[in-house]
PDB file with one MODEL, atoms N, CA, C and O in Angstrom:
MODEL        1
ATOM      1  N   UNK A   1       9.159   0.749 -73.106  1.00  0.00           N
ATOM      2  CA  UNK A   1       9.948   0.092 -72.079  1.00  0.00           C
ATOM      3  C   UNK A   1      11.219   0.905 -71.755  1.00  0.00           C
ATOM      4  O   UNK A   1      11.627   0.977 -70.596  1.00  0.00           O
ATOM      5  N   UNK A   2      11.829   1.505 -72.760  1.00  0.00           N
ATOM      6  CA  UNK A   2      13.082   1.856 -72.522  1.00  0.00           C
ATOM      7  C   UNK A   2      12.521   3.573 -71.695  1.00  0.00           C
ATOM      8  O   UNK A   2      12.935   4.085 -70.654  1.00  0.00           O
ATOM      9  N   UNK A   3      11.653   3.982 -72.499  1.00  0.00           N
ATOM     10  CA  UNK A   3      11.286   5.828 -71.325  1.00  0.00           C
ATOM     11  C   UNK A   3      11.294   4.941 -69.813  1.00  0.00           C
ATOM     12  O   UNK A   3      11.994   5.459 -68.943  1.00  0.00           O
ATOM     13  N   UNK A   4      10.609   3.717 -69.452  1.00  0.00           N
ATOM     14  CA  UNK A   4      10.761   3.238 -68.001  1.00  0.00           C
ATOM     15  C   UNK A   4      11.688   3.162 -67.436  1.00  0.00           C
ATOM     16  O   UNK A   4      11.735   3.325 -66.217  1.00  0.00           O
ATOM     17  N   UNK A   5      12.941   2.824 -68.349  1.00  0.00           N
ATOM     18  CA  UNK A   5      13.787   2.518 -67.545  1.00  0.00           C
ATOM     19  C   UNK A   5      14.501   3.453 -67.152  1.00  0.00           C
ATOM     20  O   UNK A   5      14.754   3.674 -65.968  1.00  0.00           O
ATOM     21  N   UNK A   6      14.959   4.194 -68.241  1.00  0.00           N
ATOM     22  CA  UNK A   6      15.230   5.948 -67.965  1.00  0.00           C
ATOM     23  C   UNK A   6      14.306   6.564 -66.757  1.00  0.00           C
ATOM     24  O   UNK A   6      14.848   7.105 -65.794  1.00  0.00           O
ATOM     25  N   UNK A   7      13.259   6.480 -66.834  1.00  0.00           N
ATOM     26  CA  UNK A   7      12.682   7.063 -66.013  1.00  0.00           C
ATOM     27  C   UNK A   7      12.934   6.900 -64.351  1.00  0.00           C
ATOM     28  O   UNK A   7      12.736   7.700 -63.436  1.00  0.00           O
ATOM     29  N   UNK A   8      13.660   4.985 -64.358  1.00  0.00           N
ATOM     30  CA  UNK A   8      13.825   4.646 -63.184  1.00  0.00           C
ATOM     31  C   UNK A   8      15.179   5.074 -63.037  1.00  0.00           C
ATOM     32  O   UNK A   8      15.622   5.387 -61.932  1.00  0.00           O
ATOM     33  N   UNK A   9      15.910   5.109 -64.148  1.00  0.00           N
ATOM     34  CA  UNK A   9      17.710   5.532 -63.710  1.00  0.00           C
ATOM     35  C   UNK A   9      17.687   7.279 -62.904  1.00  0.00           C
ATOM     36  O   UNK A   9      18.169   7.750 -61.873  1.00  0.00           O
ATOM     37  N   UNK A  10      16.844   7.818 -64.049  1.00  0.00           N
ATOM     38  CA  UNK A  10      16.724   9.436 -63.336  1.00  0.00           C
ATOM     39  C   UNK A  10      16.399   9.359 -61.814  1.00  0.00           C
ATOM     40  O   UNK A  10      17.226   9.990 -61.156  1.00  0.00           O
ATOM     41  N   UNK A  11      15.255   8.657 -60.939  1.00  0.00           N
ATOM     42  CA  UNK A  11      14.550   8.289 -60.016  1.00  0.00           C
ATOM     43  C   UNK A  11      15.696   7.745 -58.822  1.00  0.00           C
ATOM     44  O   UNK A  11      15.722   7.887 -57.600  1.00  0.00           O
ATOM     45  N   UNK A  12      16.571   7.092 -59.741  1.00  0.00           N
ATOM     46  CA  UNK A  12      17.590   6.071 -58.474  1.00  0.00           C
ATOM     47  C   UNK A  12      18.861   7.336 -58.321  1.00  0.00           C
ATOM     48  O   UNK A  12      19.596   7.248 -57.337  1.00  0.00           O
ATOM     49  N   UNK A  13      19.103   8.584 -59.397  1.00  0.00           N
ATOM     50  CA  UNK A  13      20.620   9.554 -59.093  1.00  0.00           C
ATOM     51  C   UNK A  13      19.758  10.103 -58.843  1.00  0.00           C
ATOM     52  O   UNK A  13      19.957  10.858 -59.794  1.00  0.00           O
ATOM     53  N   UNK A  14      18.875  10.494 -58.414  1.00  0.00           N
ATOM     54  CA  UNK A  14      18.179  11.604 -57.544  1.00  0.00           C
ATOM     55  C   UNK A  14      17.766  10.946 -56.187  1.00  0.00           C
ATOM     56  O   UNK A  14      17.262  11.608 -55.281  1.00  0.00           O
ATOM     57  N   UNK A  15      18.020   9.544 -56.094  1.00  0.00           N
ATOM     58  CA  UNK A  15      17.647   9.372 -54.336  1.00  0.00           C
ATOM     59  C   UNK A  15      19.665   9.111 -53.565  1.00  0.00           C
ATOM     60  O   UNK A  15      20.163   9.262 -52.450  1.00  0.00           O
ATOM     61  N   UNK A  16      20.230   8.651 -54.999  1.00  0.00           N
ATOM     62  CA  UNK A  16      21.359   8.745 -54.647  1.00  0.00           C
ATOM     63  C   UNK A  16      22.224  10.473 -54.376  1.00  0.00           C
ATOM     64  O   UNK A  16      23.090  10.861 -53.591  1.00  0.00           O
ATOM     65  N   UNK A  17      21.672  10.930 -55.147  1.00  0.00           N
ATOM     66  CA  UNK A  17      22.181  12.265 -54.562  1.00  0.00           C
ATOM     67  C   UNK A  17      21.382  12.786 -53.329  1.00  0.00           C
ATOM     68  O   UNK A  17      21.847  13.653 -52.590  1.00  0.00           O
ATOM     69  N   UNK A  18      20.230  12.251 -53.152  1.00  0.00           N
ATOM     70  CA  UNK A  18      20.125  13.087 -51.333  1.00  0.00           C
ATOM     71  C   UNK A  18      20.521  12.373 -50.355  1.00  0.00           C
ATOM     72  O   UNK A  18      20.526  12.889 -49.237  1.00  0.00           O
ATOM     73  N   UNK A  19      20.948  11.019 -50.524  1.00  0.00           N
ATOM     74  CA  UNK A  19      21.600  10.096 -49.553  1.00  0.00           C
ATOM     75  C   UNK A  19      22.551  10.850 -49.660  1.00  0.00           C
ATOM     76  O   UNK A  19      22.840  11.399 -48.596  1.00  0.00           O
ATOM     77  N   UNK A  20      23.615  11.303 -51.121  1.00  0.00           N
ATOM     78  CA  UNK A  20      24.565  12.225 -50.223  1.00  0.00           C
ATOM     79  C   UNK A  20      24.839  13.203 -49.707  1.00  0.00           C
ATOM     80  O   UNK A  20      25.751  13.455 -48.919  1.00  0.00           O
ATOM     81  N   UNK A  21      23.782  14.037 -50.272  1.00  0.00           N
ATOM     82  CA  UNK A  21      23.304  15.350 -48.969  1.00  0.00           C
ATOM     83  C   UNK A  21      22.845  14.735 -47.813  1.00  0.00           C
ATOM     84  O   UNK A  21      23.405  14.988 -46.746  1.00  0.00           O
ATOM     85  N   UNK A  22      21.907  13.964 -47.866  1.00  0.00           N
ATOM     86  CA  UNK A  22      21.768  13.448 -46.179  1.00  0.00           C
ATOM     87  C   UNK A  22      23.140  13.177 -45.393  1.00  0.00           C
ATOM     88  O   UNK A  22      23.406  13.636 -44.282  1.00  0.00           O
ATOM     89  N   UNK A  23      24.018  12.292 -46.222  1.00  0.00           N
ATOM     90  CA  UNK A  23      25.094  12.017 -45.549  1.00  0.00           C
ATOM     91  C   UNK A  23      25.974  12.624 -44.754  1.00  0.00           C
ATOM     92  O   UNK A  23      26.441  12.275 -43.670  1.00  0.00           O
ATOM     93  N   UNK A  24      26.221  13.948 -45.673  1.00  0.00           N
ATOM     94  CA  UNK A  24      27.010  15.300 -45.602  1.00  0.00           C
ATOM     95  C   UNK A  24      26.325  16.062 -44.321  1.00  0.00           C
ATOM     96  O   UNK A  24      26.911  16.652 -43.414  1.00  0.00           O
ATOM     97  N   UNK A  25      24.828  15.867 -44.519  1.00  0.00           N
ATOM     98  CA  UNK A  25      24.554  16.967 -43.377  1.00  0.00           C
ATOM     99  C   UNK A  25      24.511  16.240 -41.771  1.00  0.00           C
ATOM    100  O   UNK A  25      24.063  16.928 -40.853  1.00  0.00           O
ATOM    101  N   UNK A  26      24.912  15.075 -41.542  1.00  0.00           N
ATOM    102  CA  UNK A  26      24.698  14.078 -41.034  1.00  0.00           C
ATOM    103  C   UNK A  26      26.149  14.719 -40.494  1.00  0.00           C
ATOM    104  O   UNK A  26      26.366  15.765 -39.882  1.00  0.00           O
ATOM    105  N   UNK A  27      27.013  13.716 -40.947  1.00  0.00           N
ATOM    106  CA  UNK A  27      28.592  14.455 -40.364  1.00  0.00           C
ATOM    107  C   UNK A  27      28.685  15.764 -40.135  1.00  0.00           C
ATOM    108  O   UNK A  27      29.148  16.106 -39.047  1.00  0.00           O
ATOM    109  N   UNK A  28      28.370  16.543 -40.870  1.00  0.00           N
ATOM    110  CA  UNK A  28      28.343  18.058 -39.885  1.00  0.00           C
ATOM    111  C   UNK A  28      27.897  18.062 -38.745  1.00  0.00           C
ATOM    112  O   UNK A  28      28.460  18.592 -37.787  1.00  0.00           O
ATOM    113  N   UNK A  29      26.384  17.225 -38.703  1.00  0.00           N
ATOM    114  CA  UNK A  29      25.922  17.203 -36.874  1.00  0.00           C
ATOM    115  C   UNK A  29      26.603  16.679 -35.991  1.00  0.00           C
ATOM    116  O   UNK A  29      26.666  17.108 -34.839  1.00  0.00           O
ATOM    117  N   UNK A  30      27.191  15.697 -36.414  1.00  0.00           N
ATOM    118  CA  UNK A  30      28.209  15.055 -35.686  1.00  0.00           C
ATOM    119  C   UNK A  30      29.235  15.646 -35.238  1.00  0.00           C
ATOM    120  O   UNK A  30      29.734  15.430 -34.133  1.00  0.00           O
ATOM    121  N   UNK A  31      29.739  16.660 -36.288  1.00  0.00           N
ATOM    122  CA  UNK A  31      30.508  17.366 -35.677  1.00  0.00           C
ATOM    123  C   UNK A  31      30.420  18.490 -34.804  1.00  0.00           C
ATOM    124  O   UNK A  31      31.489  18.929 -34.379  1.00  0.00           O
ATOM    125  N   UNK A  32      29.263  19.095 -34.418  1.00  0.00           N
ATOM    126  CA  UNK A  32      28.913  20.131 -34.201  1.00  0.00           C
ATOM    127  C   UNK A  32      28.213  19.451 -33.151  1.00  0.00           C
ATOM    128  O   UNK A  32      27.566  20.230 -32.452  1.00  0.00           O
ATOM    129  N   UNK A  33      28.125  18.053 -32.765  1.00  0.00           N
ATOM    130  CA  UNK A  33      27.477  17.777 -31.261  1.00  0.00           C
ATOM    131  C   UNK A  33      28.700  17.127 -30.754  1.00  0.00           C
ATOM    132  O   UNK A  33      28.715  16.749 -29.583  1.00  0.00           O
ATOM    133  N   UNK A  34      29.498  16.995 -31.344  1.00  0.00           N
ATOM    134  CA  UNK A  34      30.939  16.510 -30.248  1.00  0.00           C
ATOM    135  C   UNK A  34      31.027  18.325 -30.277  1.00  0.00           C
ATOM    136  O   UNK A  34      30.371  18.439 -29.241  1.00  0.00           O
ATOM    137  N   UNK A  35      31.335  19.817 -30.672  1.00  0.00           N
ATOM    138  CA  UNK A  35      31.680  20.409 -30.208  1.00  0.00           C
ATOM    139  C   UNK A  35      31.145  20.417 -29.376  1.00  0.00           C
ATOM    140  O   UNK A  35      31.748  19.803 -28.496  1.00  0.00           O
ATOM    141  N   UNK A  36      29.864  20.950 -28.925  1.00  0.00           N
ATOM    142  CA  UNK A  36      29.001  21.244 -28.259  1.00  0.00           C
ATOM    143  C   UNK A  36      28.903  20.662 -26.861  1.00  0.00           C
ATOM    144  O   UNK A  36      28.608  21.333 -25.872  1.00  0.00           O
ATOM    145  N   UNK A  37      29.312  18.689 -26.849  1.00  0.00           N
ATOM    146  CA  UNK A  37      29.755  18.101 -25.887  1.00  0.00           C
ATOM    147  C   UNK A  37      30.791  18.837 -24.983  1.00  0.00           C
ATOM    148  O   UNK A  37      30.721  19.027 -23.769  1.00  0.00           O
ATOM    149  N   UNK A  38      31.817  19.224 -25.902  1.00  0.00           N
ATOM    150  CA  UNK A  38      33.092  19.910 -25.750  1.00  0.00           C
ATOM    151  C   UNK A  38      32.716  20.996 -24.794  1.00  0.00           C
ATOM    152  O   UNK A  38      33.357  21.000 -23.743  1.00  0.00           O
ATOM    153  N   UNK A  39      31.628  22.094 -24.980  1.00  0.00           N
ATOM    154  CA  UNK A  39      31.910  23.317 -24.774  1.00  0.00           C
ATOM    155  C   UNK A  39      31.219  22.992 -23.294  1.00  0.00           C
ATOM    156  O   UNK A  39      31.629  23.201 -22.152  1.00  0.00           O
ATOM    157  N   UNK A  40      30.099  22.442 -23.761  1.00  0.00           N
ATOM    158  CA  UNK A  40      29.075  21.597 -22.281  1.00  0.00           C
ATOM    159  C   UNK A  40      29.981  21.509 -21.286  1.00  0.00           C
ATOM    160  O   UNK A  40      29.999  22.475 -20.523  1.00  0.00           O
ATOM    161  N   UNK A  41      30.911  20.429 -21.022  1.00  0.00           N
ATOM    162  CA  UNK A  41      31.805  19.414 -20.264  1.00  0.00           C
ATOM    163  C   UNK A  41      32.666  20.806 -19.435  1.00  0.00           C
ATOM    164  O   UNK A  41      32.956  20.936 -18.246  1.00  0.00           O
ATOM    165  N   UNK A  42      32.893  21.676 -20.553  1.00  0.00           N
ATOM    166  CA  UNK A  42      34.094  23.344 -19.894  1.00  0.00           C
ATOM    167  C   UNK A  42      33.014  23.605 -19.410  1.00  0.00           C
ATOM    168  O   UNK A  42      32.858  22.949 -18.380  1.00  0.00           O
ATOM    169  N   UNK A  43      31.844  24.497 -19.727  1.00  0.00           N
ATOM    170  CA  UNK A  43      31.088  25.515 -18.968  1.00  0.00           C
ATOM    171  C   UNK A  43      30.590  24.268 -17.274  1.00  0.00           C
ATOM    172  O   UNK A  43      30.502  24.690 -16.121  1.00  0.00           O
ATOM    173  N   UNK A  44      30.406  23.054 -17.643  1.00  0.00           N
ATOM    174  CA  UNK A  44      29.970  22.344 -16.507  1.00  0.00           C
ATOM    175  C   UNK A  44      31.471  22.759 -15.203  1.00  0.00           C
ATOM    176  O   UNK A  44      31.433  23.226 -14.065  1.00  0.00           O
ATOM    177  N   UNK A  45      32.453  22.377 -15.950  1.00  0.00           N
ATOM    178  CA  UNK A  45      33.733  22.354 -14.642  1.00  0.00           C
ATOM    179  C   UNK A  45      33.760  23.810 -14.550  1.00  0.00           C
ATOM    180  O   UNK A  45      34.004  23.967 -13.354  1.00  0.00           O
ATOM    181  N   UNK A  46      33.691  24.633 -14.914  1.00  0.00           N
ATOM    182  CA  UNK A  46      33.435  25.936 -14.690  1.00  0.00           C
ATOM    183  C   UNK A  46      32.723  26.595 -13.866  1.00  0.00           C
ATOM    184  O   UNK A  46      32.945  27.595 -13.183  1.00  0.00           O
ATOM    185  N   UNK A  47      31.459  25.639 -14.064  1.00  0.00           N
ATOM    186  CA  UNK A  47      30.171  26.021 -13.062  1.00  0.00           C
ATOM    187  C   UNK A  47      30.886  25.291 -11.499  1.00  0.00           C
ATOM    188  O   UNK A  47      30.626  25.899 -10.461  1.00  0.00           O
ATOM    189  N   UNK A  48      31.471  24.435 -11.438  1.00  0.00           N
ATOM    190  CA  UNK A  48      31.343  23.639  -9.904  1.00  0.00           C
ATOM    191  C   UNK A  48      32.936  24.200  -9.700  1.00  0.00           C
ATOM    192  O   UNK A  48      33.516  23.827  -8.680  1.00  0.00           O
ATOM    193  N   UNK A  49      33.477  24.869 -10.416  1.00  0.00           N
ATOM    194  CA  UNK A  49      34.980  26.319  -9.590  1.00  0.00           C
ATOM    195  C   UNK A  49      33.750  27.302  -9.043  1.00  0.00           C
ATOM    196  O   UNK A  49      33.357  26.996  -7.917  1.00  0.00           O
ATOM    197  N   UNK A  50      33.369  27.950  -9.401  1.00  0.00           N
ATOM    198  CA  UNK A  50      32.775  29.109  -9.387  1.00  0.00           C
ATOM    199  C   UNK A  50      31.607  28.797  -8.183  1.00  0.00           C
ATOM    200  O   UNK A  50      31.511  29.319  -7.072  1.00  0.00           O
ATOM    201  N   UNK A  51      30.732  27.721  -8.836  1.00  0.00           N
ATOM    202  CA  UNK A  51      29.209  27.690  -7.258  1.00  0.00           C
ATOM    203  C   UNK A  51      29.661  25.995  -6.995  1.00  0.00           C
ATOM    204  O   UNK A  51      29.041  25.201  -7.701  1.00  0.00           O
ATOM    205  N   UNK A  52      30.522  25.503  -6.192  1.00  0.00           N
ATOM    206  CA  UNK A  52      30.126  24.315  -5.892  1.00  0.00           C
ATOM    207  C   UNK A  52      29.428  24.054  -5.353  1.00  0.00           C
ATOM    208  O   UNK A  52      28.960  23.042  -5.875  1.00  0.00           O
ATOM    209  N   UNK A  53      28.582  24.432  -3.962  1.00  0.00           N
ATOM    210  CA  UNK A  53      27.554  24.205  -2.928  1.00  0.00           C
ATOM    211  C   UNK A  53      25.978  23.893  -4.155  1.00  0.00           C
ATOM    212  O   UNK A  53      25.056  23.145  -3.829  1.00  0.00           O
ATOM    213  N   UNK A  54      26.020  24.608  -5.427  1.00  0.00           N
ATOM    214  CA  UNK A  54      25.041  24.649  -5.616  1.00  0.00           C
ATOM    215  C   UNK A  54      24.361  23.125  -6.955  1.00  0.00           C
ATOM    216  O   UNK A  54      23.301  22.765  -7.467  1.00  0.00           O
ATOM    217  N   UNK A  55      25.805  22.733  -6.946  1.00  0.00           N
ATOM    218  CA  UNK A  55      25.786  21.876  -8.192  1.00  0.00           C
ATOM    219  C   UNK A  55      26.366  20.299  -6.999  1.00  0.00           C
ATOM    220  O   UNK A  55      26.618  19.291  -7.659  1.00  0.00           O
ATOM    221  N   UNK A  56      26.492  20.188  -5.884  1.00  0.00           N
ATOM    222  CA  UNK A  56      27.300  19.244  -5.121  1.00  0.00           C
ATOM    223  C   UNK A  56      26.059  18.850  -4.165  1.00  0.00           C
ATOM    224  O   UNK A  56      25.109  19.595  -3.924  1.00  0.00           O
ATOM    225  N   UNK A  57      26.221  17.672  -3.713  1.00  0.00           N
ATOM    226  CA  UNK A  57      25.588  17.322  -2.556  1.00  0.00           C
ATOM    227  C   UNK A  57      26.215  18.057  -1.071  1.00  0.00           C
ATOM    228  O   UNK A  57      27.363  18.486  -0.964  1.00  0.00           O
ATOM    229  N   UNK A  58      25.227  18.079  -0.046  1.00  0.00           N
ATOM    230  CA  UNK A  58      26.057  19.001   1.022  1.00  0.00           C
ATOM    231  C   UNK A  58      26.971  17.979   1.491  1.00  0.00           C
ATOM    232  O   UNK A  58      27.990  18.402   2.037  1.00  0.00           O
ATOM    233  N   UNK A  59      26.736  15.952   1.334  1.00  0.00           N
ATOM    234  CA  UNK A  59      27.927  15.753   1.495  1.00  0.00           C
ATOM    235  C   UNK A  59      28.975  15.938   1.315  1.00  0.00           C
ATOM    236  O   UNK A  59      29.785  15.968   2.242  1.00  0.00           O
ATOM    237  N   UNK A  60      29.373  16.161  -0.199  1.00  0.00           N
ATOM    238  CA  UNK A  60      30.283  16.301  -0.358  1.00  0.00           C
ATOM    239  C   UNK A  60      30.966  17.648  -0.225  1.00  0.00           C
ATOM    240  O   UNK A  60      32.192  17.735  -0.300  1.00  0.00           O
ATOM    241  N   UNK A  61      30.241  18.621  -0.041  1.00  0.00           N
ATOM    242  CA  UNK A  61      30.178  20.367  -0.053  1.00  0.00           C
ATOM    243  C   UNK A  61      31.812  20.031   1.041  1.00  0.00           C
ATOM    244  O   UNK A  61      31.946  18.925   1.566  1.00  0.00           O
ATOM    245  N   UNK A  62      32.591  20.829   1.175  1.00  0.00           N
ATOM    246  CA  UNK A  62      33.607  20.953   2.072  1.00  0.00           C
ATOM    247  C   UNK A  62      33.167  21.432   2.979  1.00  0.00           C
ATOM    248  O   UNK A  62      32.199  22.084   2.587  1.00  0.00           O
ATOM    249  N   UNK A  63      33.303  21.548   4.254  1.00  0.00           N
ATOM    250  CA  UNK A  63      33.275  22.443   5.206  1.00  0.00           C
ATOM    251  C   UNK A  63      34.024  23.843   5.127  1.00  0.00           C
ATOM    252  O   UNK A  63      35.104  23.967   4.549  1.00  0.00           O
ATOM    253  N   UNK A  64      33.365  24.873   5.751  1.00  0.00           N
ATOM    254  CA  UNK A  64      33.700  26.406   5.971  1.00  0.00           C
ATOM    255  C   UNK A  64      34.924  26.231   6.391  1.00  0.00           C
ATOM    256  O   UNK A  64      35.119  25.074   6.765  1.00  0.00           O
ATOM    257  N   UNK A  65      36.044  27.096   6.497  1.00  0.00           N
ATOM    258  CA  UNK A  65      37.434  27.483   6.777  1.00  0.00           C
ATOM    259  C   UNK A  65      37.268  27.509   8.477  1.00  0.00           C
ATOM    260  O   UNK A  65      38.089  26.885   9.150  1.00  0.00           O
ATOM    261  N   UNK A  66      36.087  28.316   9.177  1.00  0.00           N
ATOM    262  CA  UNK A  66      36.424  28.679  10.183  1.00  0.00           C
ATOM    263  C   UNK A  66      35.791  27.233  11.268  1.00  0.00           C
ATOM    264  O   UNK A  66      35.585  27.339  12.477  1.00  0.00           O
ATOM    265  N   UNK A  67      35.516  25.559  10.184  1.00  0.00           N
ATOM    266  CA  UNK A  67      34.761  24.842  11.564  1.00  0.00           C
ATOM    267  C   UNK A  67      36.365  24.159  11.716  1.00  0.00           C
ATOM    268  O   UNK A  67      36.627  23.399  12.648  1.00  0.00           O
TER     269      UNK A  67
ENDMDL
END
């Protein structure tokens, strides 16, 4: 009875230690998809300085300088 129970304590710090590797690698993604949001959101306003006609509806496109 008692190798069982040992056997179950070993069984429960080995699912408790990958819950906290899961955990750990979990918040890293998190962090690394808010950067990523981050970098997204710049290269997007970046893109509509640079080509607006191509990322805009032609409503909203401005008109040419010379109408």
């Amino acid at each position: 009875m008692e190798e069982r129970i040992n056997e179950l304590e070993m069984c429960y710090m080995q699912q408790e230690m990958t819950i906290g590797e899961l955990n750990e690698i979990i918040c890293r993604q998190e962090l690394i998809l808010e950067r990523l949001q981050r970098d997204f959101t710049a290269l997007k306003e970046q893109f509509l300085v640079i080509s607006p006609s191509v990322s805009r509806d032609t409503d909203q496109e401005e008109p040419p300088p010379h109408y």
